[in-house]
C-alpha positions as CSV (number, residue, x, y, z in Angstrom):
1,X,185.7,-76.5,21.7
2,X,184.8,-79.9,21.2
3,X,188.5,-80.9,20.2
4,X,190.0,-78.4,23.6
5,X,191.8,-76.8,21.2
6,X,192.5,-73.0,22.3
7,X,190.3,-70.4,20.1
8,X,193.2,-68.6,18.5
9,X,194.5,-72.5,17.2
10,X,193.7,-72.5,13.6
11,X,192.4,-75.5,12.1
12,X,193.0,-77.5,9.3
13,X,191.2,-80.2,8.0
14,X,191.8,-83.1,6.0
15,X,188.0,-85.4,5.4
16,X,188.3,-88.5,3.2
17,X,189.0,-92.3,3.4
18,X,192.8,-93.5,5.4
19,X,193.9,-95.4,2.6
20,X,197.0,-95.0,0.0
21,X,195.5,-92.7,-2.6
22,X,194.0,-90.6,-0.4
23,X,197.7,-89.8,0.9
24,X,196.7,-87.8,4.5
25,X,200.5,-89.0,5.5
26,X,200.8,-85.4,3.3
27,X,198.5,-83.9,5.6
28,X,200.8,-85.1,8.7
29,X,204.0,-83.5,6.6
30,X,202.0,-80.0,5.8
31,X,201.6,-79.9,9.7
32,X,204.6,-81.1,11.0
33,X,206.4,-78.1,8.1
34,X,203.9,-75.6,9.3
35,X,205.1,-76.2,13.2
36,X,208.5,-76.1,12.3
37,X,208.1,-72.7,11.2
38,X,206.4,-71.8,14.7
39,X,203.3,-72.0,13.3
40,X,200.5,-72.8,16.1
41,X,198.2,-75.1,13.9
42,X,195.9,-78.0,14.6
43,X,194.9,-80.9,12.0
44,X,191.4,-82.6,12.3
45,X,191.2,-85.7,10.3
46,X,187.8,-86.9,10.0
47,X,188.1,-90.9,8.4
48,X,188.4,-94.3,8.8
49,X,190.6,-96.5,7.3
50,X,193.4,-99.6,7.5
51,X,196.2,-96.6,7.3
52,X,194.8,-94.7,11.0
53,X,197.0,-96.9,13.1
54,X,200.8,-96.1,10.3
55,X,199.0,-92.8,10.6
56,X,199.0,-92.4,14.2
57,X,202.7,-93.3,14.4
58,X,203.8,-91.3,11.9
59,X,202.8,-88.0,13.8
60,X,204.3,-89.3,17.1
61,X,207.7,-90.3,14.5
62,X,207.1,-86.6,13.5
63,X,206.4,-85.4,16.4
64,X,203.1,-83.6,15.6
65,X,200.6,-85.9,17.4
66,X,199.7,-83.6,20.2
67,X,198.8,-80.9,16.9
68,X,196.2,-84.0,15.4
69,X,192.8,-84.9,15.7
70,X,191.9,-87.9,14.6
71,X,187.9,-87.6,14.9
72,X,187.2,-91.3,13.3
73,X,184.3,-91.6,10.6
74,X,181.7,-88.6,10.7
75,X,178.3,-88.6,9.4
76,X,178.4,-84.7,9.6
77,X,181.2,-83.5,7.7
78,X,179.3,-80.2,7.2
79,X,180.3,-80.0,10.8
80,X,183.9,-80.5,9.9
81,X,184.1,-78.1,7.6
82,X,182.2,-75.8,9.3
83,X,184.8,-76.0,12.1
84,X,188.2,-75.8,10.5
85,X,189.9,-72.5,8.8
86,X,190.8,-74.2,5.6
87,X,190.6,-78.0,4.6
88,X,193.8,-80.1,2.1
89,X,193.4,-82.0,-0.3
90,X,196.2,-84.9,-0.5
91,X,195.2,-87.3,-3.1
92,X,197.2,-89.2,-5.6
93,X,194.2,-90.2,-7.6
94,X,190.9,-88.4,-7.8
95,X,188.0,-88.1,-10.6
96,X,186.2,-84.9,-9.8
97,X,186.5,-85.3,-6.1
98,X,183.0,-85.1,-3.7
99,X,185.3,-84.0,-0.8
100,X,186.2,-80.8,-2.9
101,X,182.6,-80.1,-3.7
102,X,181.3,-80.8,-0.2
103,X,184.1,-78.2,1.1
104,X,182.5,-75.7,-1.2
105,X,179.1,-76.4,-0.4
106,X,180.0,-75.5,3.2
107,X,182.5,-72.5,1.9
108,X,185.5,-73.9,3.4
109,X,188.7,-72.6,1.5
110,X,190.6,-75.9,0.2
111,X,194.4,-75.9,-0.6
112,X,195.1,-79.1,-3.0
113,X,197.3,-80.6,-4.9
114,X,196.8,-80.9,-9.0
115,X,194.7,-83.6,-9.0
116,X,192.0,-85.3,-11.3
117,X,189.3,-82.7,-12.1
118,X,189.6,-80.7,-9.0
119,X,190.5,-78.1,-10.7
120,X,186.7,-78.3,-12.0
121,X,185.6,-77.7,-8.5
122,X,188.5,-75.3,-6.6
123,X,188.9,-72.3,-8.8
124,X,192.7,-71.1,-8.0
125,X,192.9,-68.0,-6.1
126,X,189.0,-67.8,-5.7
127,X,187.9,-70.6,-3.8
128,X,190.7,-71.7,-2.6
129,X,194.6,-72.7,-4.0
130,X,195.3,-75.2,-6.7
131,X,199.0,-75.9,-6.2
132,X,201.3,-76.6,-9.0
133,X,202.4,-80.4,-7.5
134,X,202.1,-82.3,-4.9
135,X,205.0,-81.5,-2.7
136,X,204.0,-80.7,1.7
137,X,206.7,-78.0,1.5
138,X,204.2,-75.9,-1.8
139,X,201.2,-77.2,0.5
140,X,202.3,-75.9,3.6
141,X,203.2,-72.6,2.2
142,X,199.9,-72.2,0.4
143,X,198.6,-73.1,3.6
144,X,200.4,-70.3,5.6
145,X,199.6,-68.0,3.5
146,X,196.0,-68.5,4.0
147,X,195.9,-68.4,7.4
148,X,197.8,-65.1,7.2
149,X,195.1,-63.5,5.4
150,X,191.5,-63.9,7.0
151,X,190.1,-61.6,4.9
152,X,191.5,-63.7,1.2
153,X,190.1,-66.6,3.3
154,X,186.3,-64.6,4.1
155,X,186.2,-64.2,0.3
156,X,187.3,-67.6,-0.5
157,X,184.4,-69.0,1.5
158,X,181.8,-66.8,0.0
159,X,183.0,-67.3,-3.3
160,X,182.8,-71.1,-2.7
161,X,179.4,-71.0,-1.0
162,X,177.7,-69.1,-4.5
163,X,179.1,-71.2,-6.8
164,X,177.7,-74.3,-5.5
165,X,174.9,-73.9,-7.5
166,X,177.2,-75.5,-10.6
167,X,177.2,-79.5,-8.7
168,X,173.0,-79.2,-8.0
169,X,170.8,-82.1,-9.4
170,X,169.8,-80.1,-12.3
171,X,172.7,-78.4,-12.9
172,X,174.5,-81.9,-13.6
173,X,171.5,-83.2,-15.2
174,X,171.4,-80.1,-17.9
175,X,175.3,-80.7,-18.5
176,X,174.6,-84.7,-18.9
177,X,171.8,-84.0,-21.4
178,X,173.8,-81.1,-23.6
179,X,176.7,-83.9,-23.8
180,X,174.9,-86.5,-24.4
181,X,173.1,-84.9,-27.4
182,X,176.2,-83.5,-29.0
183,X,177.5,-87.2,-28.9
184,X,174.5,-88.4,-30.6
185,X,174.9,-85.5,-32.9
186,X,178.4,-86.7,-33.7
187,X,178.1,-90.5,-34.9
């Protein structure tokens, strides 16, 4: 409601920093593939960076920008996720990526490319899909395929809201002391 976006619209999402490695001009392709095949989708990209302005252009160029959202930086990206069907995952670079984990925290369903250790947060098929590269054609289709299926989505989001328990303070800290012992062990 807040974006006027008609109820039956689905919504993507794309959260993170608008800078190169973060690569939502992938994000801009997904859509502008998904509306080509008559696909009645909206992006949110919630963000700030030097790349909003190239960004902007390119979905005019593509001619997607009346299908985008660009919300600016959010101190409530629960919100974000909370709001959106399903939420991508562009990146060329990651470590384990926050973004991931915050989307599972909220049990939004993520589509992402192969990436870093995501694959330590999105379990494939369960929580959401881990594609095999990072081409907007394999997005979109993972994409479409989700938002075909509400009920594969419903689990998704359940599944990703119990295993959050895995990225909690003590969780992590358990993990940190267990390696750090065996490395000890090992000199």
């Amino acid at each position: 409601a807040e974006l006027g976006v008609s109820p039956g619209v689905p919504l993507i999402g794309f959260v993170g920093h608008l800078v190169r490695q973060k690569r939502a001009d992938r994000a801009l392709e997904v859509l502008a593939l998904l509306r080509e095949q008559g696909c009645s989708v909206h992006l949110v990209v919630a963000g700030t960076g030097s790349l909003r302005p190239d960004l902007e252009d390119r979905a005019e160029r593509l001619r997607v920008a009346d299908a985008v959202t660009f919300l600016g930086h959010r101190d409530d990206v629960e919100r974000v996720f909370a709001g959106v069907d399903l939420v991508l995952l562009t990146s060329e670079a990651e470590g384990i990526p926050g973004v991931a984990i915050e989307a599972l925290m909220a049990g939004c369903p993520m589509v992402t490319v192969p990436v870093g250790g995501v694959s330590e947060v999105v379990d494939h098929g369960v929580t959401g899909l881990v594609l095999d590269d990072d081409d907007p054609a394999s997005m979109a289709r993972g994409v479409a395929q989700l938002l075909a299926d509400d009920d594969t989505r419903e689990a998704m989001s359940r599944a990703a809201r119990l295993r959050t328990n895995r990225f909690s303070a003590s969780a992590a800290a358990t993990v940190y002391a267990e390696r750090f012992t065996a490395a000890l062990a090992g000199r």
